[in-house]
KEKE-3310 file (N, C-alpha, C; in steps of 0.2 Angstrom, whole numbers, plus 5000, padded with zeros to 4 digits):
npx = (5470:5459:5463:5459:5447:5452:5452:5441:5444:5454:5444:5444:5438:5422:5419:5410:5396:5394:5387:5376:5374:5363:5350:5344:5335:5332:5320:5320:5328:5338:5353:5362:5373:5380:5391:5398:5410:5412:5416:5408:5390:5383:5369:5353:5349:5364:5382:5392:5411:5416:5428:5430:5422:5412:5409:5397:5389:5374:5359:5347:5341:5349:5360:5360:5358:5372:5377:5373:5377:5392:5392:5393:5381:5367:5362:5348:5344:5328:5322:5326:5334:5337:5338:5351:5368:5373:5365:5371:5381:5378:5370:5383:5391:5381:5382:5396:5399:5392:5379:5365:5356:5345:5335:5333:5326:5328:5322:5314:5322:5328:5341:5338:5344:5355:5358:5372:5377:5393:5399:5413:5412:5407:5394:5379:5368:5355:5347:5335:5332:5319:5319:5321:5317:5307:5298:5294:5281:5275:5276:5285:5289:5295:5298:5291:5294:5308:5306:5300:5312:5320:5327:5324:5315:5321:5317:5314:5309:5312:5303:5288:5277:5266:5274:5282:5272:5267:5279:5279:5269:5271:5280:5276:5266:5272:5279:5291:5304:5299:5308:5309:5315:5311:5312:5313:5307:5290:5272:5265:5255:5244:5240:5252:5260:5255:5259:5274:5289:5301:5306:5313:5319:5328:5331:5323:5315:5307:5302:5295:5285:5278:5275:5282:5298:5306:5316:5314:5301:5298:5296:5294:5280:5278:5279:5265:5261:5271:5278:5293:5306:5320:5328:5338:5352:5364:5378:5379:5372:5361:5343:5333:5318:5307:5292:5285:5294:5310:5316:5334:5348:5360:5376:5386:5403:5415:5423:5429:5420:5419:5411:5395:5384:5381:5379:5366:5361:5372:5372:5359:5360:5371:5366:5352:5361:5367:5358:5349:5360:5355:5358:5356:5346:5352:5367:5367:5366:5377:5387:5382:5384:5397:5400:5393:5400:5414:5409:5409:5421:5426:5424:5409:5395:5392:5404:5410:5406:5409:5420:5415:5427:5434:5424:5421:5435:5435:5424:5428:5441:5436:5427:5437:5436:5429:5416:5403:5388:5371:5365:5348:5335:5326:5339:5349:5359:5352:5345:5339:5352:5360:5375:5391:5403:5414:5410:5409:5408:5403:5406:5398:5395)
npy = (5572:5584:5600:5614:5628:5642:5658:5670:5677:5694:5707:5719:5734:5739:5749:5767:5763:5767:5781:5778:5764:5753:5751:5743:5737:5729:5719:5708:5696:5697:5687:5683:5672:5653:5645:5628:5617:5603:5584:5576:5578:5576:5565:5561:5559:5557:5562:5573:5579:5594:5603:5617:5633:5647:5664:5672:5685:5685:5678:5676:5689:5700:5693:5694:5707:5712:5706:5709:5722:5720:5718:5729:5735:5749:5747:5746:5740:5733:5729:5721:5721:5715:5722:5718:5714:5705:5712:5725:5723:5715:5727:5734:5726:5727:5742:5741:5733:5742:5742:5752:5755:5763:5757:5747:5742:5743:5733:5727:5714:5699:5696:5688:5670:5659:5643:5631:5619:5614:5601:5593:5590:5601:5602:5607:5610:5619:5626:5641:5652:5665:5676:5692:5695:5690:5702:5709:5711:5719:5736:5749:5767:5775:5765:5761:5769:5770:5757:5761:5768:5760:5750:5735:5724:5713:5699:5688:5671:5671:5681:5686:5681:5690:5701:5700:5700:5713:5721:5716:5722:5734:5736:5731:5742:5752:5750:5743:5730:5713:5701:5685:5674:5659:5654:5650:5633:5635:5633:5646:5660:5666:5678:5684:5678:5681:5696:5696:5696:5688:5672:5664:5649:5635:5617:5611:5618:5621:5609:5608:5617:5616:5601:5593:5585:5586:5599:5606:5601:5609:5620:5626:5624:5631:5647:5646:5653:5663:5678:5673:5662:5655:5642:5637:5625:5621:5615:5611:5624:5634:5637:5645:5652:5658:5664:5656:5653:5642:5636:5639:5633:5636:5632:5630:5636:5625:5622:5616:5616:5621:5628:5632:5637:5655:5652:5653:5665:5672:5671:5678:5691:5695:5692:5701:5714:5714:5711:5723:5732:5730:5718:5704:5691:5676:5682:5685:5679:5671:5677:5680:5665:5664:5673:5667:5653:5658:5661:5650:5644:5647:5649:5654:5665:5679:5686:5676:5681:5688:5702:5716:5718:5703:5695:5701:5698:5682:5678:5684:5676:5663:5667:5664:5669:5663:5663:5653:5652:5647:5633:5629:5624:5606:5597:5582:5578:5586:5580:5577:5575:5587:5596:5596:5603:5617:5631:5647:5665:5680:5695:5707:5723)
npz = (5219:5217:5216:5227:5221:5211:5219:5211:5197:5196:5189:5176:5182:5177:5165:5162:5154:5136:5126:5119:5122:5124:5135:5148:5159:5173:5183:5197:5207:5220:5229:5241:5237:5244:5242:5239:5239:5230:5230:5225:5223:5238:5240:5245:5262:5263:5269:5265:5264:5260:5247:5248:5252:5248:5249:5237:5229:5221:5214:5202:5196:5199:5196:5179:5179:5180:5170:5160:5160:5160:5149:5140:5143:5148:5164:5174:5190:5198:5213:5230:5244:5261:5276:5283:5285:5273:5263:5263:5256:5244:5237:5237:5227:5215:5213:5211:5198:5190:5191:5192:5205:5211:5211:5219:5232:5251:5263:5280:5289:5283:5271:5252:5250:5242:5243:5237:5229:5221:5211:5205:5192:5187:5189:5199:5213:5218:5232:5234:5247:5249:5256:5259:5244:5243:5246:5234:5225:5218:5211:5218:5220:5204:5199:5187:5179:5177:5169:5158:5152:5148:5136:5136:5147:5160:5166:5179:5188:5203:5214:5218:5209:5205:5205:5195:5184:5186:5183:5170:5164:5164:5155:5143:5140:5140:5128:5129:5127:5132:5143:5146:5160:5163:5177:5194:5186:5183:5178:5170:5171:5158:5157:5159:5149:5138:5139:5135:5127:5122:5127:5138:5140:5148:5144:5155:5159:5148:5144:5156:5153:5142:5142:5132:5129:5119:5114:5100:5097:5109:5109:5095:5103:5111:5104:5101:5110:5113:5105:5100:5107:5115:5116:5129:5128:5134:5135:5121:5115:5111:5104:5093:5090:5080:5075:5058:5053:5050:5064:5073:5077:5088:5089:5103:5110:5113:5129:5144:5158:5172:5184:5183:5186:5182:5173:5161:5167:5161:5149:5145:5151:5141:5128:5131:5128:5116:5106:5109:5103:5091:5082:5071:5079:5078:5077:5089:5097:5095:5099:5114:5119:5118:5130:5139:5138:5143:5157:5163:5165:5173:5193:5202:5204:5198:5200:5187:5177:5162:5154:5143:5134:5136:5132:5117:5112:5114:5107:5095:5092:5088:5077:5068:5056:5045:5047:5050:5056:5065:5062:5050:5053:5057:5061:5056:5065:5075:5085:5101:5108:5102:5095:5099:5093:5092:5086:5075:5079:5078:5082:5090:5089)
capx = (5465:5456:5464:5452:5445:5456:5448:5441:5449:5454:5442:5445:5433:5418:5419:5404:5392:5394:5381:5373:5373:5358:5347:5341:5332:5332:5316:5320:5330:5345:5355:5371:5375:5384:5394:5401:5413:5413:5417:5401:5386:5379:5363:5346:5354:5371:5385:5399:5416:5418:5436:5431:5417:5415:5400:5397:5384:5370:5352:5346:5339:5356:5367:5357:5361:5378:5381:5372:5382:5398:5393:5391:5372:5368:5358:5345:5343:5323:5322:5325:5338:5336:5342:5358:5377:5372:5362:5376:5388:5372:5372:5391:5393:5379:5387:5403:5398:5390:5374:5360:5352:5340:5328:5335:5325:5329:5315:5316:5322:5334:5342:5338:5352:5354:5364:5374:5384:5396:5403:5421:5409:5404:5388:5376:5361:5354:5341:5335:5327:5318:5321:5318:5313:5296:5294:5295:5275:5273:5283:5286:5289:5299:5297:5289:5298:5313:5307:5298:5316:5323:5323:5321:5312:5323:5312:5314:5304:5313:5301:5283:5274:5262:5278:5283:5267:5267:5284:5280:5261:5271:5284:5273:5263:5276:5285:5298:5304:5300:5312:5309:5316:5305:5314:5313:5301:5283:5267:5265:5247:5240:5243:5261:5262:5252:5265:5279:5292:5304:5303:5321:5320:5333:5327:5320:5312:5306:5299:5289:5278:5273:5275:5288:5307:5312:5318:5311:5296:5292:5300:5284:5272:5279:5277:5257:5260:5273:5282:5300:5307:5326:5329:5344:5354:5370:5384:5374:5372:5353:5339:5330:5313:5302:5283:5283:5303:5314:5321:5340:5353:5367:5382:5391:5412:5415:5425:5429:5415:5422:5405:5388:5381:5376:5378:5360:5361:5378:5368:5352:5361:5375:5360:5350:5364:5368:5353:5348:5362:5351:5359:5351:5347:5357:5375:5366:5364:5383:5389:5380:5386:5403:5401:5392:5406:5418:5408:5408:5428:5428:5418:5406:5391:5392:5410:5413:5404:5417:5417:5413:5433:5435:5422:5424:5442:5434:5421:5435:5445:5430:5428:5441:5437:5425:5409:5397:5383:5370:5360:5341:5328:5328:5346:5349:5363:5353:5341:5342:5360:5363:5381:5394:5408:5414:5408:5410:5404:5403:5406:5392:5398)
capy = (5576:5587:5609:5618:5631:5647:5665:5674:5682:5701:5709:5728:5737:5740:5756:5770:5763:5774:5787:5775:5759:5749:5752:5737:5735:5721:5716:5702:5696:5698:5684:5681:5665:5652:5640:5624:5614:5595:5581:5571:5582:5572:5560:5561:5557:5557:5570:5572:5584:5599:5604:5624:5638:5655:5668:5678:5688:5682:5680:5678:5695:5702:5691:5697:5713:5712:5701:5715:5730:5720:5717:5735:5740:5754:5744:5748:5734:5734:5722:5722:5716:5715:5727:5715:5713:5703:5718:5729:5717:5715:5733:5735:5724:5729:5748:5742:5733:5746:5742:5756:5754:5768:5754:5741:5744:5737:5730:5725:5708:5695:5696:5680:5667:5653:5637:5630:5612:5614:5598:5594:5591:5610:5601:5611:5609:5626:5629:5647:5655:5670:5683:5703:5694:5689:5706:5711:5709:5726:5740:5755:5772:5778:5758:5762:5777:5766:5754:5763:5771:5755:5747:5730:5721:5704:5694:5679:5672:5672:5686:5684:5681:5697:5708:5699:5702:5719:5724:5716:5724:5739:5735:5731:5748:5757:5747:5740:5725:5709:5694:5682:5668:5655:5651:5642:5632:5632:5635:5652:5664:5667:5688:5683:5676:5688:5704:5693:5696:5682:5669:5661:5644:5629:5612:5607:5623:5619:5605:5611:5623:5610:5595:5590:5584:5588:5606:5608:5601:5613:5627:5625:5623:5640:5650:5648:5657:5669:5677:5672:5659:5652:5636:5635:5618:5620:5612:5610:5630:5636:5634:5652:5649:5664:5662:5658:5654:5636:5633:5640:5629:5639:5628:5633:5635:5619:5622:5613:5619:5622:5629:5631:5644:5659:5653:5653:5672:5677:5669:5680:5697:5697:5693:5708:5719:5712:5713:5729:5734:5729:5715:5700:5687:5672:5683:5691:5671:5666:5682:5676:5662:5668:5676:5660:5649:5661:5662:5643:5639:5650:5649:5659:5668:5686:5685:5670:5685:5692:5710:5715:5715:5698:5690:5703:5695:5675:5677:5685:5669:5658:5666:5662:5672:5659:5667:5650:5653:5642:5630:5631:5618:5602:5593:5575:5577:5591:5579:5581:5577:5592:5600:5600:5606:5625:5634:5653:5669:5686:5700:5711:5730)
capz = (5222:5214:5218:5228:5213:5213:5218:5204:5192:5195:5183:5178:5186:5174:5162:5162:5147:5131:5129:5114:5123:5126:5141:5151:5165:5177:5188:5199:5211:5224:5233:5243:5236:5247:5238:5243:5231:5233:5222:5221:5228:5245:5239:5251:5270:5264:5270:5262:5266:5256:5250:5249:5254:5246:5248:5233:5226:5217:5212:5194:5191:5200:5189:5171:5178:5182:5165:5155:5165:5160:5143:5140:5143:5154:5168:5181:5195:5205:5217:5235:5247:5266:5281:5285:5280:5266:5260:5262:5253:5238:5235:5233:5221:5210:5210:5208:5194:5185:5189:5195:5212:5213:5212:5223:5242:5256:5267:5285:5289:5280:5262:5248:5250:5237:5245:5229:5231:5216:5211:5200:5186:5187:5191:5201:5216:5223:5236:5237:5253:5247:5261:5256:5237:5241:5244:5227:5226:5213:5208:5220:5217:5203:5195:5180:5175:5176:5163:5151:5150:5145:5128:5137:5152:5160:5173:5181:5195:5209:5217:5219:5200:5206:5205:5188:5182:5185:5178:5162:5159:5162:5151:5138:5140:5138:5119:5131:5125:5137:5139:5154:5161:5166:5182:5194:5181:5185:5175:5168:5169:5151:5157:5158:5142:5133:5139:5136:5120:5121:5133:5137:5147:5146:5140:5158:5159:5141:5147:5161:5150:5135:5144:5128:5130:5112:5111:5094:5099:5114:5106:5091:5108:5114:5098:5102:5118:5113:5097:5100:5110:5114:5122:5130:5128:5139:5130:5114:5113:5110:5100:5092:5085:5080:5071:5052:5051:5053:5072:5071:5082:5086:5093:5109:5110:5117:5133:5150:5162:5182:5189:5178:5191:5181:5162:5160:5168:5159:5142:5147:5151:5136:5123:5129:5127:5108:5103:5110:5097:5084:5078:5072:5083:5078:5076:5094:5101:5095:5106:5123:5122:5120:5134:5143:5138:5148:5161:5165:5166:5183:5199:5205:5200:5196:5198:5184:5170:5158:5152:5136:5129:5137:5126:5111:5111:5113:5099:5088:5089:5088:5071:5064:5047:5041:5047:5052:5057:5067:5059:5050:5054:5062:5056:5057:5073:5079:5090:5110:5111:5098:5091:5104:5090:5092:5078:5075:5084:5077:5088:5091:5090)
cpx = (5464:5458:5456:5452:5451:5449:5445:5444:5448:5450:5443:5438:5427:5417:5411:5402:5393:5385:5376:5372:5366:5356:5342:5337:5331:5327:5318:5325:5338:5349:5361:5369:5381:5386:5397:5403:5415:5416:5414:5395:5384:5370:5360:5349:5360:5374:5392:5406:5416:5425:5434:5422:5420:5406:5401:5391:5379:5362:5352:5346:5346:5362:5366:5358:5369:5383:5380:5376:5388:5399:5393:5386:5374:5360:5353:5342:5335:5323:5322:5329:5335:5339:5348:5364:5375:5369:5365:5381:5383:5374:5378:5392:5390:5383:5393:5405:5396:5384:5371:5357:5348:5333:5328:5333:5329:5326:5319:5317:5328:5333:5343:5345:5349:5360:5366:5380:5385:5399:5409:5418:5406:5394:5386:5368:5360:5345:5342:5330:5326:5320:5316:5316:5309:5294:5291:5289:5274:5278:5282:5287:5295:5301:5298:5292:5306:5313:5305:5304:5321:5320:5321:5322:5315:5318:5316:5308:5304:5310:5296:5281:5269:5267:5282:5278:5265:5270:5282:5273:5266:5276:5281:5269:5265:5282:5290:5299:5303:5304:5311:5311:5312:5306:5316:5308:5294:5278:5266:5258:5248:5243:5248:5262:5261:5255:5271:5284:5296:5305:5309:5322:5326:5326:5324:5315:5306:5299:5293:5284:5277:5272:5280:5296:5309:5311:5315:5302:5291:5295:5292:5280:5274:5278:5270:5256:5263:5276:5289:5302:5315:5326:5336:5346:5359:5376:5383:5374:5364:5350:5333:5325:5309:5298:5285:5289:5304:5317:5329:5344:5358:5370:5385:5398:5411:5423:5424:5426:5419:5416:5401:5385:5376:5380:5373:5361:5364:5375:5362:5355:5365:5370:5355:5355:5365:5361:5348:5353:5360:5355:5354:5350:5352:5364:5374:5368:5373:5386:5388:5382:5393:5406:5401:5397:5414:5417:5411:5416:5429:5424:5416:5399:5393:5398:5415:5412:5410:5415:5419:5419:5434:5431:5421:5430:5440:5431:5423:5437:5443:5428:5430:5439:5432:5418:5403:5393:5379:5365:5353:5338:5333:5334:5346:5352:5360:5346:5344:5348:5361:5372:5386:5402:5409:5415:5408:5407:5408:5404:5404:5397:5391)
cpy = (5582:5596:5610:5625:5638:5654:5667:5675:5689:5704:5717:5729:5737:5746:5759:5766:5769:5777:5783:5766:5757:5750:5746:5737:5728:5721:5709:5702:5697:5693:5685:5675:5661:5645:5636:5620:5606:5591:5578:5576:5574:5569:5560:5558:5556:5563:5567:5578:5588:5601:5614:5628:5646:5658:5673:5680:5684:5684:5682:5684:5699:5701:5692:5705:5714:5711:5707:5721:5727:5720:5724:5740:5746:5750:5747:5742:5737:5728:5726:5717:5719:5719:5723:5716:5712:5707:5724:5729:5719:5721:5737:5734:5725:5734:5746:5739:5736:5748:5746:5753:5758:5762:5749:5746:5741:5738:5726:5717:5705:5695:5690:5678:5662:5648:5633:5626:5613:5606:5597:5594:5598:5608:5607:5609:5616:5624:5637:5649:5664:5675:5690:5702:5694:5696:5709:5708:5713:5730:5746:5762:5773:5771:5757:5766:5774:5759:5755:5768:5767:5751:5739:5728:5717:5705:5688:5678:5668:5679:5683:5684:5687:5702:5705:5702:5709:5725:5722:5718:5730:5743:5734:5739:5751:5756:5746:5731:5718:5704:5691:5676:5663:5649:5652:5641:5631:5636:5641:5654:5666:5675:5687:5685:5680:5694:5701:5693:5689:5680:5665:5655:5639:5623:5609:5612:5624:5616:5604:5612:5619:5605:5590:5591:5585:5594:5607:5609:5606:5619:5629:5626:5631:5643:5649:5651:5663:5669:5675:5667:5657:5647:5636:5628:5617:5619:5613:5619:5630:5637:5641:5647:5656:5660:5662:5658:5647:5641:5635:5635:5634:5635:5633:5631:5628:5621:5618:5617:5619:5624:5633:5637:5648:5658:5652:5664:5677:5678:5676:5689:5700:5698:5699:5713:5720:5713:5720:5733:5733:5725:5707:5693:5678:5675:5686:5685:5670:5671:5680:5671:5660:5669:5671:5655:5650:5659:5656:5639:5647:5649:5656:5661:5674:5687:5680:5675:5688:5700:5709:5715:5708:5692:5694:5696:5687:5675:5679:5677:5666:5659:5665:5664:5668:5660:5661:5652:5645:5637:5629:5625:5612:5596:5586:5574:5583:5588:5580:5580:5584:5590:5599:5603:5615:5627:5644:5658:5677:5692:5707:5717:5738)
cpz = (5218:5219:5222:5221:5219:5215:5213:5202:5195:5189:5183:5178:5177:5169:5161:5153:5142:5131:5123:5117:5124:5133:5142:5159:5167:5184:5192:5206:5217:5228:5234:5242:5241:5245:5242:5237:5235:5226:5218:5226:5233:5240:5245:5257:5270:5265:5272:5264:5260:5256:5252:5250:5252:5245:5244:5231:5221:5216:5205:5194:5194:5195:5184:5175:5178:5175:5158:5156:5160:5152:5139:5138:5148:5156:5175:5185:5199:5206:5225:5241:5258:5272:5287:5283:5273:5262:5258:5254:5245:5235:5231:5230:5215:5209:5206:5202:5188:5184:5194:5200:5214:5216:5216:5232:5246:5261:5275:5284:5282:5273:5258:5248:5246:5240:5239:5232:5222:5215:5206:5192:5183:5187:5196:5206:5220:5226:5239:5245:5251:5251:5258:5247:5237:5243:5240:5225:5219:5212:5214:5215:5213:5196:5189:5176:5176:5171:5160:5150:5146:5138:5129:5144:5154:5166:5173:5187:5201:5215:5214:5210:5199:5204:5197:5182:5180:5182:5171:5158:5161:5156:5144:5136:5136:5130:5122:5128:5131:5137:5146:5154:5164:5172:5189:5191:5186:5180:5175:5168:5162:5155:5157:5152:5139:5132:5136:5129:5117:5128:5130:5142:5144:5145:5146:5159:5153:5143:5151:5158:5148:5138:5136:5129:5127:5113:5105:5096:5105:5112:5100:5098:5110:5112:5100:5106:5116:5106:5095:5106:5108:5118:5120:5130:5133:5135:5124:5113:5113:5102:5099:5086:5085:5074:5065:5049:5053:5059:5068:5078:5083:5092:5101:5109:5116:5121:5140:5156:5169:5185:5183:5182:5185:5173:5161:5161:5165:5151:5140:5145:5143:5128:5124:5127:5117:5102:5101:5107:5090:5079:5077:5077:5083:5080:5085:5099:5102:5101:5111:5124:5122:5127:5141:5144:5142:5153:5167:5167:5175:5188:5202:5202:5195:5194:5193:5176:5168:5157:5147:5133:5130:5130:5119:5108:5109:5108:5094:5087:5090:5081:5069:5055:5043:5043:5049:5055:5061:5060:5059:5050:5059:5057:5058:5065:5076:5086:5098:5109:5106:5095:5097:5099:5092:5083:5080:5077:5080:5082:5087:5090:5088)
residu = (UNK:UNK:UNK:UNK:UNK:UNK:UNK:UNK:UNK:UNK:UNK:UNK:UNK:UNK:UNK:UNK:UNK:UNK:UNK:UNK:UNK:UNK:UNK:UNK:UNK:UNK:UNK:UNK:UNK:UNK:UNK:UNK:UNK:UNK:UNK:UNK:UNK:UNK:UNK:UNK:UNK:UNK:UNK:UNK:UNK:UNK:UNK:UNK:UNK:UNK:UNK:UNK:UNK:UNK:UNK:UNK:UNK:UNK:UNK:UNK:UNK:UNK:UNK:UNK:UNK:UNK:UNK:UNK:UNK:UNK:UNK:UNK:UNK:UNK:UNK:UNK:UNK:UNK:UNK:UNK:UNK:UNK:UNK:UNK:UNK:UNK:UNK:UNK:UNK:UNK:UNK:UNK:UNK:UNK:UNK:UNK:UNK:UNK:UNK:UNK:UNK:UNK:UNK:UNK:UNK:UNK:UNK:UNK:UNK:UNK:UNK:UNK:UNK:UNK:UNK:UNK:UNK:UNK:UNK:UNK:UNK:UNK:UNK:UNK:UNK:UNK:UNK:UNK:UNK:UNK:UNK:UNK:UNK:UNK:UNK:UNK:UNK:UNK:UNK:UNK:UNK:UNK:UNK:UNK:UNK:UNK:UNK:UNK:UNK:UNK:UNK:UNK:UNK:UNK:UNK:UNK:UNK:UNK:UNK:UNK:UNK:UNK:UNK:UNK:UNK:UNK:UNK:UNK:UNK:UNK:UNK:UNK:UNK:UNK:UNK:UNK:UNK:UNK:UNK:UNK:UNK:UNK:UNK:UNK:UNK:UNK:UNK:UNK:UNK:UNK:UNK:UNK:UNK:UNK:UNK:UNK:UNK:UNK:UNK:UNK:UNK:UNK:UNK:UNK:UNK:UNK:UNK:UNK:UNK:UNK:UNK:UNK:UNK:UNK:UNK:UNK:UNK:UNK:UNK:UNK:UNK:UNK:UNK:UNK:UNK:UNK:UNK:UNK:UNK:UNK:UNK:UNK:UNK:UNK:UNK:UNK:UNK:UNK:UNK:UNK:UNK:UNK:UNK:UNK:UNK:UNK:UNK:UNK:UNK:UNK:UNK:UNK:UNK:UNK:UNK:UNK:UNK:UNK:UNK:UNK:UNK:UNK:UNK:UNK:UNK:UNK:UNK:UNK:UNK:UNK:UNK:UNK:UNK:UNK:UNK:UNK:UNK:UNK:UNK:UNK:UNK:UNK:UNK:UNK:UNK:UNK:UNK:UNK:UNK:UNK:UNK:UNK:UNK:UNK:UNK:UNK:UNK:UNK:UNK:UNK:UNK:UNK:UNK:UNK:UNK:UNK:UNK:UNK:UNK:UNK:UNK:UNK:UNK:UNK:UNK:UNK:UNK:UNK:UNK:UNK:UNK:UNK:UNK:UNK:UNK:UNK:UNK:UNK:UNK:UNK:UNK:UNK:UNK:UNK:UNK:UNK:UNK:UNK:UNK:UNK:UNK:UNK:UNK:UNK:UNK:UNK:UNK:UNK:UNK)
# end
């Protein structure tokens, strides 16, 4: 019989950002996550026993904050949670992360919850119910002057595509950088695209946009839309393609997954921060997903994110002194299945 998962890890609390760190902003959105850990999810009219239940904090643009806070950005959360417990609860954790809340309202009626069957696979099925997200139509007062003070915009679009839209024309206005996630996937407006700096989907997300299944392939179709694009792979690591340059592969530390939740998120926040120290973007890529690779051997969302000594420390001993890097163009084992060896990771500073 398979443990119920343990508690989280005790993490030290989060340290004030140095006065040079990178300044992030995060548009999106807030859930309390309510997890259920099983060992095969339930299939359409089946129902299965779960061995454990745990309610933790969540919501992509919550969790790219939280991931970026710990990786040592200075973060400002907008969004919007609800005038309930779970809105209280939402709040806390951001602070106590480290992440800014000036921006985060709170609107009458119920806070976004994400239902998430976890299986032993670290498999994953979530249904969100938006709640106090769909309010997030536009930006309130004080919005914009909270991300034309950041050096980069994250999106996802878990809040209405009106209040994406409107953080990232103001982010663009203003020479912030834009990075959005393209999820949950669905077909993008041309105004989107056009503000949009790097555009960060996995390979079903990929999918969506081009209508192609090869990562290569839709990674080229996305460069017509935007100038930077990464397709995440999962196991495999991610796929950096910018205009006028060979596709870089860069591998992922191969580790035993326990809950997948926010390594998309953990991937998303650590990279803006890496980057946002002006490194380049491959040695920026092997760091996130350092930090991704952590994330995934613990349960939980927000709480499975490491802090910046935990993955400093992993991407040391993932270098190994031998300095790898990812690989340029399309390689023979780099079709869909990819790379799943562990290859080396520099540590951003």
């Amino acid at each position: 019989m398979t443990p119920t998962p343990p508690p989280p890890p005790a993490a030290p609390d989060t340290p004030s950002p140095s006065p040079d760190a990178p300044s992030v902003a995060v548009l999106g959105s807030t859930n309390m996550d309510l997890v259920a850990y099983v060992a095969t999810a339930p299939r359409r009219g089946e129902t299965v026993t779960g061995r454990a239940f745990r309610t933790v904090p969540g919501g992509k643009g919550a969790n790219q904050a939280v991931a970026a806070a710990r990786s040592g950005g200075s973060v400002a959360m907008i969004g919007a949670v609800g005038r309930d417990d779970f809105g209280l609860r939402l709040r806390d954790a951001l602070t106590g992360a480290g992440v800014g809340t000036d921006g985060l309202r709170t609107v009458d009626g119920e806070s976004g919850t994400a239902h998430i069957v976890v299986d032993d696979d670290g498999g994953n099925a979530i249904v969100v119910v938006p709640g106090a997200n769909g309010t997030v139509d536009g930006l309130a007062d004080g919005d914009e002057e909270r991300i034309a003070a950041a050096g980069a915009l994250l999106l996802q679009l878990e809040i209405p595509l009106a209040g994406v839209l409107a953080g990232a024309r103001a982010a663009h206005d203003h020479g912030v950088r834009v990075v959005l996630t393209p999820a949950p996937a669905q077909p993008l407006p041309p105004e989107l695209l056009a503000v949009t700096d790097l555009l960060v989907p996995n390979e079903h997300e990929a999918a969506v946009l081009t209508g192609k299944s090869d990562p290569y392939d839709a990674a080229d179709a996305l460069l017509a839309l935007v100038p930077e694009v990464v397709v995440t792979l999962g196991a495999r690591g991610s796929l950096y393609a910018v205009r006028d340059a060979d596709p870089v592969l860069v591998p992922a530390p191969r580790v035993k997954a326990e809950d997948t939740t926010a390594a998309g998120d953990t991937f998303v926040g650590a990279l803006a921060v890496a980057s946002g120290e002006g490194h380049a973007m491959p040695e920026a890529l092997e760091w996130a997903s350092a930090a991704a690779a952590l994330s995934v051997q613990r349960p939980g969302a927000s709480a499975s994110m490491p802090h910046r000594t935990e993955t400093d420390a992993f991407a040391a001993s993932l270098h190994g002194g031998h300095g790898q890097h990812g690989h340029h163009g399309r390689h023979q084992d780099d079709g869909p299945h990819g790379n799943h060896g562990t290859h080396g990771s520099r540590t951003p500073r």
